[in-house]
N, C-alpha and C positions, 0 to 999 in steps of 0.2 A: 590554603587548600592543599591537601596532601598531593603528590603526582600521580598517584593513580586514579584521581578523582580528577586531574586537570586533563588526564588522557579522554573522558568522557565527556568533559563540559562541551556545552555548545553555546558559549560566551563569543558574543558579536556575529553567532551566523543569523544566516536568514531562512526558512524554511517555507516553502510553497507547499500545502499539503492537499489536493484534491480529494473527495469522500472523507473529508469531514464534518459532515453535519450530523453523522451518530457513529457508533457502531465503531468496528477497526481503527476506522480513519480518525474521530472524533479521539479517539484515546491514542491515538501515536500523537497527535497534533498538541494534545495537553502534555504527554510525556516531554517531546521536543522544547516545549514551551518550558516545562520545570527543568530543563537542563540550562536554560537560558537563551536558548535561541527566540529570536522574533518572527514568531509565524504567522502567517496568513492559510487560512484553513478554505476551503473552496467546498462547494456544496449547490445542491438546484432546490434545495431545501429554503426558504428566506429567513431561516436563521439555524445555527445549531444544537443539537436538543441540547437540555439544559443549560443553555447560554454558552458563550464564547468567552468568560470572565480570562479566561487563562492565555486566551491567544485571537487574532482577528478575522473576521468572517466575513468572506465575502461570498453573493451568490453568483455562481457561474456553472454552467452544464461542457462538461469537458469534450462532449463532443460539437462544440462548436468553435472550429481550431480560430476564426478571427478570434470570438469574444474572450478567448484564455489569452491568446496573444498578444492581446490590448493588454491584457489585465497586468500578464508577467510584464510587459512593458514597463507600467503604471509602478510596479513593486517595484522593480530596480531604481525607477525615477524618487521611488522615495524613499528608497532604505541604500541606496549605492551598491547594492550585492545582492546575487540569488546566490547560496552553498547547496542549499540540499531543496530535492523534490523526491515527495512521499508519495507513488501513485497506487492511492487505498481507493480510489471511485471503482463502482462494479456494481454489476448485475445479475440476477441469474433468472430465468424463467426455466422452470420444467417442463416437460413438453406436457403433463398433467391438464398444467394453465395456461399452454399458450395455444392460443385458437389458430394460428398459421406457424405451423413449425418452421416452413423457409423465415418466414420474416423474422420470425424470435433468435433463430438463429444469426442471423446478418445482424439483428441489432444487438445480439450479444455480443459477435465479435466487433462490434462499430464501438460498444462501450468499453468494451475491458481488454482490448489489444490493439484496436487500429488508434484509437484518443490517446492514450499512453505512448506510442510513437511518437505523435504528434507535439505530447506535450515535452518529452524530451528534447524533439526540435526543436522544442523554440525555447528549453531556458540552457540548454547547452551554450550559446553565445556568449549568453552572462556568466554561468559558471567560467567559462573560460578567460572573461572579462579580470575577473576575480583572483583567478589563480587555486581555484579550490571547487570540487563538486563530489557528492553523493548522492546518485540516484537510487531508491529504494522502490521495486516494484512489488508491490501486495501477489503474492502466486493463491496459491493453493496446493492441498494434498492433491488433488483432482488433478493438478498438470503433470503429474508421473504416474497416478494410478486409475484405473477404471473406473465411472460411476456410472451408475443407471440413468437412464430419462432425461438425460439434461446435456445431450452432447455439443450444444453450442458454447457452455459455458465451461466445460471438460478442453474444447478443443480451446479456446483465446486462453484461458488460463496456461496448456501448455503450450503453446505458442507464444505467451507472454515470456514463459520462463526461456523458450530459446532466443529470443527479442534480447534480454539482458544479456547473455552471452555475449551476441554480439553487439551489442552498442561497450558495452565490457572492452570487448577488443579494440573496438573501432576509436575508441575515447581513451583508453588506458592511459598513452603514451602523452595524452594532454593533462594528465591529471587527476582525469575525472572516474570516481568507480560506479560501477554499474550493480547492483547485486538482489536477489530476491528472498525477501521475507513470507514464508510457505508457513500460514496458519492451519491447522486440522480444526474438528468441531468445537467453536467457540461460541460462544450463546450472544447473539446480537438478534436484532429486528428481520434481519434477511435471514436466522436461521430460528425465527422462534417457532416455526410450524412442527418442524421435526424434535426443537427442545419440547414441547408441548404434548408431544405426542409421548407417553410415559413409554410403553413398549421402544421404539426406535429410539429414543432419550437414551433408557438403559443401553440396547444393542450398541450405540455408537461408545458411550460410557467402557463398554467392556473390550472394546477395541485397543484403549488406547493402555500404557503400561501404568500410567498413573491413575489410571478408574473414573476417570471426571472427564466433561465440558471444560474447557478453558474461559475466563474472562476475557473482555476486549483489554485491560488496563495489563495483562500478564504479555502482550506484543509490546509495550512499550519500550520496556529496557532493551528488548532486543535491536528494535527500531534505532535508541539511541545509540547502541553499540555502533551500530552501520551507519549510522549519522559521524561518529566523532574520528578521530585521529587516534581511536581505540582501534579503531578497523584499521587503519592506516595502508596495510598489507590485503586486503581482504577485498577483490575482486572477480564477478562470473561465477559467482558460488550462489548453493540455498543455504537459506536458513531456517533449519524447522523451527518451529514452535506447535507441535501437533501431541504433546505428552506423548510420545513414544510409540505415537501410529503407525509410523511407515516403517519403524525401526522393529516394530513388534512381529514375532516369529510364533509359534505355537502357547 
């Protein structure tokens, strides 16, 4: 194996990946896996779409801070090591569809920033057990920029991304790096309403510098990057992956 390719591997890690059972998460969890690490992929799904052939699946709903606790438990007891946790689980409700906006919004921040706390809490011990940690939190464009309609999901996304900051600082000195991966419009199941919609499809399309939607499989390399001892240096930062959205000027 050349060294620049052994700076990427992820030979003998372990990988705890929440939301994947489609979408983002589903394709970071097969990525990790094709880099060589052993992952267990997490989901409220009872199984993940197109199968789990690449990597293991278990069902759990991450905001239930015992039943993930058990679980990360359960993983160290049988693999000896957690390295890396991918928090790709999330939600969004628009306020279009949500028939009580207080509640849509508490439950969005309960999914996509107070459970990702949570769940850094409890596989930090292990990482630290280990001697090695990468946590990767899923952001969004949304957590630096304004969107319409859906300010529950606008607000935990940027509040996720100052979450890594500091857990960034708070862990650094242990080891462990904290960093967030910030997708723009990528065509999954939670964004097929807007893919579908050929008008707004295009508008987002002309936003970005490269002209297109992104796939879920095009987060993976970057994922692995943040995953490996590629990163080594690389903590408390974003990382777009948005085709040149937030970066694009006139």
């Amino acid at each position: 194996m050349r060294a620049g390719a052994v700076k990427f591997s992820l030979d003998g890690r372990v990988a705890i990946v929440p939301g994947a059972s489609r979408g983002i998460g589903n394709a970071i969890a097969r990525g990790l896996a094709s880099a060589g690490a052993a992952v267990v992929g997490l989901g409220r799904s009872p199984a993940a779409h197109g199968g789990a052939a690449d990597f293991s699946y278990r069902t759990c709903d991450v905001t239930d801070r015992a039943a993930f606790a058990s679980l990360v438990e359960e993983v160290f007891a049988g693999q000896g090591r957690i390295d890396v946790l991918v928090n790709a689980a999330g939600i969004t409700l628009p306020a279009q569809v949500a028939g009580d906006p207080s509640a849509a919004f508490s439950q969005t921040i309960a999914c996509n920033l107070t459970s990702v706390f949570e769940c850094c809490r409890a596989v930090v011990p292990y990482m630290l057990n280990g001697g090695y940690g990468s946590i990767i939190n899923v952001t969004s464009i949304g957590a630096g920029l304004g969107f319409p309609g859906n300010p529950g999901y606008v607000a935990s996304k940027g509040g996720l991304a100052a979450l890594t900051r500091a857990l960034a600082l708070d862990h650094g000195a242990q080891g462990i790096r904290v960093n967030n991966l910030v997708p723009g419009y990528v065509r999954t199941a939670m964004t097929e309403g807007s893919y579908a919609d050929l008008e707004r499809r295009q508008a987002r399309a002309e936003r970005t510098m490269l002209g297109r939607w992104g796939e879920a499989d095009e987060l993976a390399g970057a994922a692995i990057f943040l995953a490996s001892q590629a990163s080594s240096y690389v903590t408390g930062t974003d990382l777009f992956v948005d085709g040149g959205w937030t970066a694009k000027g006139l």
